[in-house]
N, C-alpha and C positions, 0 to 999 in steps of 0.2 A: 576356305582360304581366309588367314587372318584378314579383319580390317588394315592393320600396317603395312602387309604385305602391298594390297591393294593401295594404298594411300603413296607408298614408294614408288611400286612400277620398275619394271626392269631397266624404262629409260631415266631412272634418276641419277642423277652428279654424283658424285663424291662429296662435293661441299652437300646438297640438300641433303646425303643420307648423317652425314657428320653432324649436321645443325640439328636433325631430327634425334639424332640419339644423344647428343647433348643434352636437348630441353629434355627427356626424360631423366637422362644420369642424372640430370641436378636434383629432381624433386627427391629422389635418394629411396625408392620402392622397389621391392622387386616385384607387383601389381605391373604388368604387360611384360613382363622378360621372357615367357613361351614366344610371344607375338613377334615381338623387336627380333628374337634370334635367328625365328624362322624367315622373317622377312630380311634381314641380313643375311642369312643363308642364301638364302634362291636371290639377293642380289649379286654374293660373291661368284655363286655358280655361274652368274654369265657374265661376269667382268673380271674376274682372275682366271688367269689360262693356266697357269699347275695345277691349280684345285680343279679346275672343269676337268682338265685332263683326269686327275686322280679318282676325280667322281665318275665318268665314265667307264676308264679302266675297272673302278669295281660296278660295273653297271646300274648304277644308281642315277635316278631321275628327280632331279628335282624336285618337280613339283608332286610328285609322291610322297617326302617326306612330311610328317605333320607333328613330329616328337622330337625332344630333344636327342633322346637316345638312339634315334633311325641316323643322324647326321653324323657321315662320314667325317673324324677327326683327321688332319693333315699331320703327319708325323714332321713336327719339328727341325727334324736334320735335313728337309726339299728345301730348307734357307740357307742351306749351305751349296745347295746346288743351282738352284735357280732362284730368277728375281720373283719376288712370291708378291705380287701388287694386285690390288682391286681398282680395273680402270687404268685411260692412258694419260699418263703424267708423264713429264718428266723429273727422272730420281734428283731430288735435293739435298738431302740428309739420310745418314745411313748409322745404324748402332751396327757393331759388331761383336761376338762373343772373344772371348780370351780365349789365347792357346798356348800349350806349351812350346811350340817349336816355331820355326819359322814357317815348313811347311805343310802344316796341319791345316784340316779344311775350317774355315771359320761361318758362324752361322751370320747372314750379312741382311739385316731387315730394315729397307730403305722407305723414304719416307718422301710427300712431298713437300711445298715451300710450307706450308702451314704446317710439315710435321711435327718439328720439337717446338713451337708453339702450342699444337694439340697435347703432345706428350708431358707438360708442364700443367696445363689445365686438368687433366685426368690424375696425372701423380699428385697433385693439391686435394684436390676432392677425395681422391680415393684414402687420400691423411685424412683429411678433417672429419670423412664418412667413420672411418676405424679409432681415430682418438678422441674424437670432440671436439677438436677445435682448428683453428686454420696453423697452417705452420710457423705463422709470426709466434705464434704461441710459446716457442721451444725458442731456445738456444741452439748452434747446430756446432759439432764438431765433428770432422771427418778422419778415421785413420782407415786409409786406401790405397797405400803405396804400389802395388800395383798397377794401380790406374795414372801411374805418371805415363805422362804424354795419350793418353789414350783418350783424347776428345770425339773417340766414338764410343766408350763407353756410355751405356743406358745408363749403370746407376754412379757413375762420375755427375753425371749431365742433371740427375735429379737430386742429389745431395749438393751440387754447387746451387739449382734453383730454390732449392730452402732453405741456404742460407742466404742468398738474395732478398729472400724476402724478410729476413731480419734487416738488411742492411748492411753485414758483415759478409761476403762473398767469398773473400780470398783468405782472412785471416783464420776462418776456422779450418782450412783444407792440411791440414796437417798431417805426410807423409810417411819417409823414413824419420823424422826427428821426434822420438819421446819426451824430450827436456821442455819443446815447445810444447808439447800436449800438454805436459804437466803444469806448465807455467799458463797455457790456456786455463784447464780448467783452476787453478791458483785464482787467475785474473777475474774469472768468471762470478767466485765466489766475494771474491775480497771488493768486489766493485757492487756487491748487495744487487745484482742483477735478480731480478723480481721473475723474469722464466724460468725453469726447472731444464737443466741440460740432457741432451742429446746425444750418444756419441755413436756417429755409423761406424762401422769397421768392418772389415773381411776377418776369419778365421782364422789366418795365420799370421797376419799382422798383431790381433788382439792375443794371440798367445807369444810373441815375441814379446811385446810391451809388457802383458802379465811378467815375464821374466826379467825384466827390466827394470822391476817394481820391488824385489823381492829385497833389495839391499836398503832401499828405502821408506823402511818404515813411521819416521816420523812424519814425512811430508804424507805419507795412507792415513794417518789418522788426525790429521788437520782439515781432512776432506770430507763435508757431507755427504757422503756416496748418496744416500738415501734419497737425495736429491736427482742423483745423476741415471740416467736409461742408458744401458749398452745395449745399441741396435744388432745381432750379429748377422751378416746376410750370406754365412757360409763362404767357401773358396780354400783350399789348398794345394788348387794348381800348381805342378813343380817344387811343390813345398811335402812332397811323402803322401802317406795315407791319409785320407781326412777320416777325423775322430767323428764318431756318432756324436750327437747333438746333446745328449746327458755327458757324455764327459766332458765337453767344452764350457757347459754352463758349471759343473762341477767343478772346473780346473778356474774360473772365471770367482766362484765362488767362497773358494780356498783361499784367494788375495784378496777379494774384496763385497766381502759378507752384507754388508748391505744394500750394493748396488741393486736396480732392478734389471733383471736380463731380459729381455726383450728378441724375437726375431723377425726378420724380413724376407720373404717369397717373391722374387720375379726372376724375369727372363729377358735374355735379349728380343726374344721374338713375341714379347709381351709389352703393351701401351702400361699395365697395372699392375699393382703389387697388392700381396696379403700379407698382415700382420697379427705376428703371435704375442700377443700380452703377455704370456704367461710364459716365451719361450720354446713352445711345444706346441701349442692347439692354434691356427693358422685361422684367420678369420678374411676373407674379401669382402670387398664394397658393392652393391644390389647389382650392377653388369655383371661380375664374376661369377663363374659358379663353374666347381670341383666336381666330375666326376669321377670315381675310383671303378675298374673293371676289371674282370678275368683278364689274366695278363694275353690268352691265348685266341681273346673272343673280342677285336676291338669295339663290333654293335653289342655286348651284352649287357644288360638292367645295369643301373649302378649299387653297389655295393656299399655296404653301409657295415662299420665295424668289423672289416677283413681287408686284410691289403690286398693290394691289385695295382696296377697300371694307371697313372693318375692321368686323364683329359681335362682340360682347363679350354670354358667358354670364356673368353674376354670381348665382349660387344664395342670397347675401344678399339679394336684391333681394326676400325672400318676399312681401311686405307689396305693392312694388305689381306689377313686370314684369321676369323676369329673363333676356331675353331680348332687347337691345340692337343695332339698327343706327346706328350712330351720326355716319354722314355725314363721319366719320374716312379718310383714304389711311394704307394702313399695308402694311409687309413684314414677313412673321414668315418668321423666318431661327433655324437652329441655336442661334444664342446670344442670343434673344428675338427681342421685336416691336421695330419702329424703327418709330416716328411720324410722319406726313409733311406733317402739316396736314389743313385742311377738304379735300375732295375741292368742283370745282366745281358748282355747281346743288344742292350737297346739301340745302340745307331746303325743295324742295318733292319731293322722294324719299316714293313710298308716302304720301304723307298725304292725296291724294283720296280714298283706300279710306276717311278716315273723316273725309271733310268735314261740318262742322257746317251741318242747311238754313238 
């Protein structure tokens, strides 16, 4: 049995396992992440009741498992079903996923009073781990129109916390309005701001604005692009088919050739995000770690350079389950994960094991 295991103990808090995996997140290693996972494993097993549940439904015993790859992943869509918490809290804050309809089920991962306190310390870190430096660093502008009114949005909630940390909060949340975006980044440049810009966006936003741009080409090339990072974190809910990831950087590329394209991996039933420098090869911060599996085999080896069924450990997840199957196609390759969409059928994957009577 690991030494962390033992050091936790199945009667520890939520706050002491939080404090505990803090002080390691910070040194920034993945030196003890077998340890940490396993001992957060066998604490969620007895302090979350869907996962105990799910873990016995597949007859699995705890204190048997000693590998990352023995532990049972929780398919993602039981957050749509049940309250998925570690320990008894009562719920104070809640992310939810988007939908397109009114009545579609939403994935709902609640949190308690230190949640998006927690969830702002982890999203900072897990920047500063993947860019180098803290988010004061950047400039931030956001186009997320989507996320109006939607203060359960995760990545509203972390895009408005780094721009806070510049100082700027509200002015960079720039919606349905492109004339402001344009006249943001304008302002950004002409006031010899010494950060290099930032700009989050969903996928369908960022290619309305691309077309939005097309008549205007004197104010494109007044612009140091070469300065400016388009974040893109995917989304074309309600908005048609979403484009594979090479033609959005292509169509992105087409209007504005020296921009740097950048992208962004999370979830709502995720504390943490991965980012792709390059666009395409997906890097996490020393908690995270990607496994890719036979799509038909959720225990099998992890897969290295062939797609499969992506599972994602997130050790921030203390509070409800860190331990993610997430109905994701994905290749993890030498120079990251590359993302490949939903996989088909995946939201009835594992979730008889915890049908509600």
């Amino acid at each position: 049995m690991s030494q962390a295991f033992q050091d936790w103990g199945a009667g520890a808090s939520l706050e002491e396992v939080r404090l505990r995996l803090w002080s390691w997140m910070r040194e920034g290693t993945e030196d003890g992440f077998l340890d940490h996972a396993i001992a957060l494993f066998r604490w969620q097993a007895v302090h979350n009741t869907p996962y105990r549940a799910f873990l016995e439904a597949m007859n699995v015993r705890p204190e048997d498992i000693a590998t990352l790859e023995d532990i049972p992943f929780l398919p993602v869509e039981v957050f749509k079903s049940h309250d998925v918490k570690s320990g008894t809290w009562e719920p104070k804050h809640v992310f939810r996923s988007s939908g397109t309809t009114q009545t579609i089920s939403r994935a709902q991962h609640w949190m308690d009073d230190e949640g998006l306190a927690w969830y702002a310390q982890v999203s900072r870190l897990a920047w500063q781990a993947q860019w180098g430096g803290p988010v004061a660093d950047w400039a931030w502008l956001g186009l997320l129109p989507g996320y109006i009114g939607r203060e359960d949005a995760s990545l509203l909630t972390m895009v408005a916390d780094f721009m806070g940390q510049t100082g700027t909060p509200e002015e960079g949340m720039l919606m349905h309005d492109h004339g402001a975006l344009n006249a943001a980044v304008t302002r950004h440049f002409e006031e010899q701001e010494w950060r290099p810009l930032m700009l989050f966006g969903v996928t369908w936003a960022i290619l309305d604005w691309l077309d939005s741009l097309a008549s205007d080409r004197g104010w494109l090339e007044s612009v140091p692009w070469k300065h400016v990072t388009l974040i893109e974190t995917g989304g074309m809910k309600g908005r048609g088919i979403e484009p594979i990831r090479e033609e959005v950087h292509a169509r992105i590329k087409s209007v504005l050739p020296d921009i740097h394209v950048a992208s962004e991996y999370g979830m709502t039933e995720m504390m943490s995000q991965g980012y792709a420098k390059d666009g395409i090869h997906h890097a996490f911060p020393s908690w995270v770690k990607p496994l890719v599996r036979e799509p038909r085999d959720p225990r099998s080896s992890a897969l290295q350079n062939r797609v499969g069924r992506l599972d994602i450990v997130d050790l921030a997840n203390v509070h409800s389950c860190a331990f993610l199957a997430t109905g994701d196609a994905a290749n993890l390759t030498s120079k990251g994960l590359i993302l490949l969409g939903r996989q088909d059928h995946s939201e009835v994957r594992g979730c008889s094991l915890l049908a509600t009577p």
